[in-house]
C-alpha positions in Angstrom: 9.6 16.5 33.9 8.9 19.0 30.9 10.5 16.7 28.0 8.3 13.7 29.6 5.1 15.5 28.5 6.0 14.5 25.5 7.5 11.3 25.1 4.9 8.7 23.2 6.3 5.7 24.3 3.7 3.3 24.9 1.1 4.6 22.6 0.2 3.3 19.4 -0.7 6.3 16.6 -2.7 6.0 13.2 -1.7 8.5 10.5 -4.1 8.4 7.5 -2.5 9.3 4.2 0.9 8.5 5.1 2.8 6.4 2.5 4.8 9.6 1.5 4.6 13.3 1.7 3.3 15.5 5.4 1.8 12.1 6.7 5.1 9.9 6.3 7.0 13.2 8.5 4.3 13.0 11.0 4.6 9.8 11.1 8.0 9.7 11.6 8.1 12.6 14.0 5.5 10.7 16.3 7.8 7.4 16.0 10.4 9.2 16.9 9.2 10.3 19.9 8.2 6.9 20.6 5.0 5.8 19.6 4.1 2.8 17.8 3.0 4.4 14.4 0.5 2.2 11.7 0.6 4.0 8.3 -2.2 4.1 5.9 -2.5 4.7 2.1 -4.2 2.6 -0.9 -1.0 1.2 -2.5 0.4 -1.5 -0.7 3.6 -1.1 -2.3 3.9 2.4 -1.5 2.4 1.9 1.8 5.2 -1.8 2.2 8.2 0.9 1.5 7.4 3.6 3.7 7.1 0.9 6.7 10.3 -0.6 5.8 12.1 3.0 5.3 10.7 3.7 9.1 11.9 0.4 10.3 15.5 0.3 9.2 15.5 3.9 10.7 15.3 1.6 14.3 11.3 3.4 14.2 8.3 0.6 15.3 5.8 0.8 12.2 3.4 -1.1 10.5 0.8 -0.6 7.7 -2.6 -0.8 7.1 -3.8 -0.5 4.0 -7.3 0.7 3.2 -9.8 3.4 1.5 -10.4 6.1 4.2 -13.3 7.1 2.3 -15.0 3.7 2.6 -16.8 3.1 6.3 -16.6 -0.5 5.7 -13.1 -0.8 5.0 -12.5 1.8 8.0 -14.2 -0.2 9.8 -11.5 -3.6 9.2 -8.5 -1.0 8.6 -8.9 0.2 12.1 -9.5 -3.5 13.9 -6.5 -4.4 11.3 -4.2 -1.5 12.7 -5.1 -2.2 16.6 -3.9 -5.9 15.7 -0.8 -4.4 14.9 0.1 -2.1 17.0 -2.5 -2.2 20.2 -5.4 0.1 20.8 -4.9 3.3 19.0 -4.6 6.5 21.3 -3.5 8.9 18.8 -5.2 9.5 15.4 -4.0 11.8 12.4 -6.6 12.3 9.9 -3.8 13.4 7.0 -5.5 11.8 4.2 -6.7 14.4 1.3 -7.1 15.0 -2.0 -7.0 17.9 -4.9 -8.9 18.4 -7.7 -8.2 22.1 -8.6 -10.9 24.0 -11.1 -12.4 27.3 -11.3 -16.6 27.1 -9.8 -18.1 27.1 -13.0 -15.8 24.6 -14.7 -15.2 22.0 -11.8 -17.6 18.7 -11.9 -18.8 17.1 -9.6 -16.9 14.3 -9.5 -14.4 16.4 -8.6 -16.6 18.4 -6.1 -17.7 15.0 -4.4 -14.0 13.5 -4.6 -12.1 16.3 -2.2 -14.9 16.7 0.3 -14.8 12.8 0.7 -11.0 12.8 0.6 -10.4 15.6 3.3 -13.3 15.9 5.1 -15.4 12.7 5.4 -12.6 10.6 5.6 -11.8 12.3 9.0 -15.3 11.1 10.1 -15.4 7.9 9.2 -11.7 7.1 10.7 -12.5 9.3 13.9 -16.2 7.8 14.6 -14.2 4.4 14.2 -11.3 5.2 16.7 -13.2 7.2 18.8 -15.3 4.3 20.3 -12.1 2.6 21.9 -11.3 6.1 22.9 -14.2 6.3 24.9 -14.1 3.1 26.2 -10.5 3.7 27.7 -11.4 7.1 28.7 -8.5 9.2 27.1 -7.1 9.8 23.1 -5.5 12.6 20.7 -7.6 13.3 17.3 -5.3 15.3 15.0 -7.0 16.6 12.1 -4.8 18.0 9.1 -6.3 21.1 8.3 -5.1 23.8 6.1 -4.9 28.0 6.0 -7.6 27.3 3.0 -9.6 26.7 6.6 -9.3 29.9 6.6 -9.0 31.5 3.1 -9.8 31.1 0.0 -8.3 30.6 -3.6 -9.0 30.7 -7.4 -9.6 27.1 -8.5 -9.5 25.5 -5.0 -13.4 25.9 -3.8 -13.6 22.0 -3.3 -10.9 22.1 -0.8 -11.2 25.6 1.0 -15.0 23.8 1.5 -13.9 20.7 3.0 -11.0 21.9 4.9 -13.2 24.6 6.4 -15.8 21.6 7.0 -12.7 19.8 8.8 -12.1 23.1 11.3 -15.7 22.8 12.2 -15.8 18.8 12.3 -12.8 19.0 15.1 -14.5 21.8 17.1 -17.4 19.3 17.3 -15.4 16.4 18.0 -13.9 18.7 21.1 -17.3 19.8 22.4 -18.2 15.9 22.2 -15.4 14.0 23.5 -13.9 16.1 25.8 -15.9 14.7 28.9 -14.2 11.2 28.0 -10.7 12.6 28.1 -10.4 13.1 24.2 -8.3 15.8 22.9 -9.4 16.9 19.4 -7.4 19.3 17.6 -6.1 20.8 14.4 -2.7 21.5 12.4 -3.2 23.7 9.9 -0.2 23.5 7.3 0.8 26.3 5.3 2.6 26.0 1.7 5.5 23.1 2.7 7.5 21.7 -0.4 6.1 18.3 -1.0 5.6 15.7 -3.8 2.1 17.7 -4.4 3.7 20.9 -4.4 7.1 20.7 -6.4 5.1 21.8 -9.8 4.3 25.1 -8.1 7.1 25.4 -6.3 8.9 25.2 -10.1 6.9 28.0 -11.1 8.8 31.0 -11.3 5.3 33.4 -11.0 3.4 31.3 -8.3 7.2 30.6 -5.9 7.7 34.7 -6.5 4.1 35.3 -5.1 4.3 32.7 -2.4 7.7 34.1 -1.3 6.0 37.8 -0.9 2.7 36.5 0.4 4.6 35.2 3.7 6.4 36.8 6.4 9.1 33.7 7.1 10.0 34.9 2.6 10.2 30.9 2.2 8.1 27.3 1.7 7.6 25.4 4.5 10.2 22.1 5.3 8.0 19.1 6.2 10.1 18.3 9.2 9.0 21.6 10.8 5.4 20.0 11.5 6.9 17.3 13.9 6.9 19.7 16.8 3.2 20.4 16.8 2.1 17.5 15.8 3.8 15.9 19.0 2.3 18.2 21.0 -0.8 17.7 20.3 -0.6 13.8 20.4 1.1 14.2 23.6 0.4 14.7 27.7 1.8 18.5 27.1 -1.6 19.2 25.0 -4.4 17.5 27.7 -5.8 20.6 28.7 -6.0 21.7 24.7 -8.9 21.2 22.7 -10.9 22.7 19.4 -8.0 24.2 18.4 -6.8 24.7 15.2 -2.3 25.3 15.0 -1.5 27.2 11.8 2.0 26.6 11.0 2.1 28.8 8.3 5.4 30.8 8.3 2.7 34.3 9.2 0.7 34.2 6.3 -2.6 34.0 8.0 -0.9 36.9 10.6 -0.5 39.0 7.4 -2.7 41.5 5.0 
């Protein structure tokens, strides 16, 4: 009975942002526990490989391609993806973006590009999906968050504003949704080694610091998000909402 609540078969799950990097191992991890998963990104090459990697792997996936930041091609991307793959009951809002630059020296091009990569992306997508949600009475929102919900960094205001934005965006969804059996929720990643974050990871000064800054003394695998993120797309999580997972290794535990 306990491993049921969290099998996923039979559910179909859209992970924004997922032709590589945290998104693809979600993906993969909520595959793999038996949903039907559509990946999104903007390259349709990129996007074309990563289904195919999750197909030979014996994993049901297909791709939608489409700008997250764009309502009207959320809008056909989601009716695209529920072609595909049936109604969705499980949405990751992964998508983001990074534009790093101290206050007085950041534009705002790049002001404007992170809080409509990470933030109204995730509002776009979920207004989109939620409406079927509603209309079937029950669904998982799973918002990628980030400890820069919580803290702050040199040279990353953009993104400590939109991911804190995001935390407050998923308590709303909660307080909103939850009469119509909608689950909205956050994972909060803390430093994983990714694509994005090999260059710091390769400096010696910033992988020293990062090393002492968290308890666990190590980066983050991707793989180790899989368990929370099936939990909160799956039956085990129905009673959980507005909440916000840091997976984190103890940083934000830690002075």
């Amino acid at each position: 009975m306990s491993t049921a609540l969290f099998d996923l078969g039979g559910r179909a799950a859209l992970v924004t942002g997922s032709s590589q990097g945290l998104g693809l191992v979600i993906a993969r991890g909520l595959a793999e526990a038996g949903a039907a998963v559509v990946l999104n990104g903007r390259d349709e090459a990129k996007l074309a490989r990563a289904v195919e990697g999750l197909r030979a792997a014996g994993l049901a996936a297909h791709g939608a391609a489409f700008d997250v930041t764009d309502a009207a091609a959320v809008d056909r991307g989601v009716a695209a993806a529920e072609r595909e793959a049936g109604p969705i009951d499980i949405l990751v809002n992964n998508a983001g973006a990074q534009r790093r630059a101290a206050l007085l020296e950041m534009d705002e091009a790049a002001w404007r590009t992170v809080l409509d990569a990470n933030l109204t992306s995730a509002f776009l997508v979920s207004r989109r999906a939620a409406g079927g949600m509603i209309a079937r009475q029950g669904g998982k929102i799973i918002n990628i968050c980030s400890m820069m919900s919580e803290l702050g960094r040199a040279t990353t205001a953009n993104y400590a504003a939109a991911k804190g934005g995001l935390k407050m965006l998923t308590r709303a969804m909660a307080v909103e949704w939850a009469r119509h059996n909608i689950q909205a929720n956050g994972l909060g990643p803390g430093y994983f080694l990714t694509e994005m974050t090999r260059p710091l990871a390769a400096d010696p000064k910033f992988d020293a610091w990062l090393r002492a800054r968290t308890p666990a003394g190590r980066w983050g695998r991707p793989e180790e998000l899989i368990g929370a993120a099936v939990f909160l797309a799956s039956r085990a999580s129905d009673f959980v909402s507005g909440q916000i997972i840091y997976v984190d290794g103890g940083i934000l535990a830690a002075l």
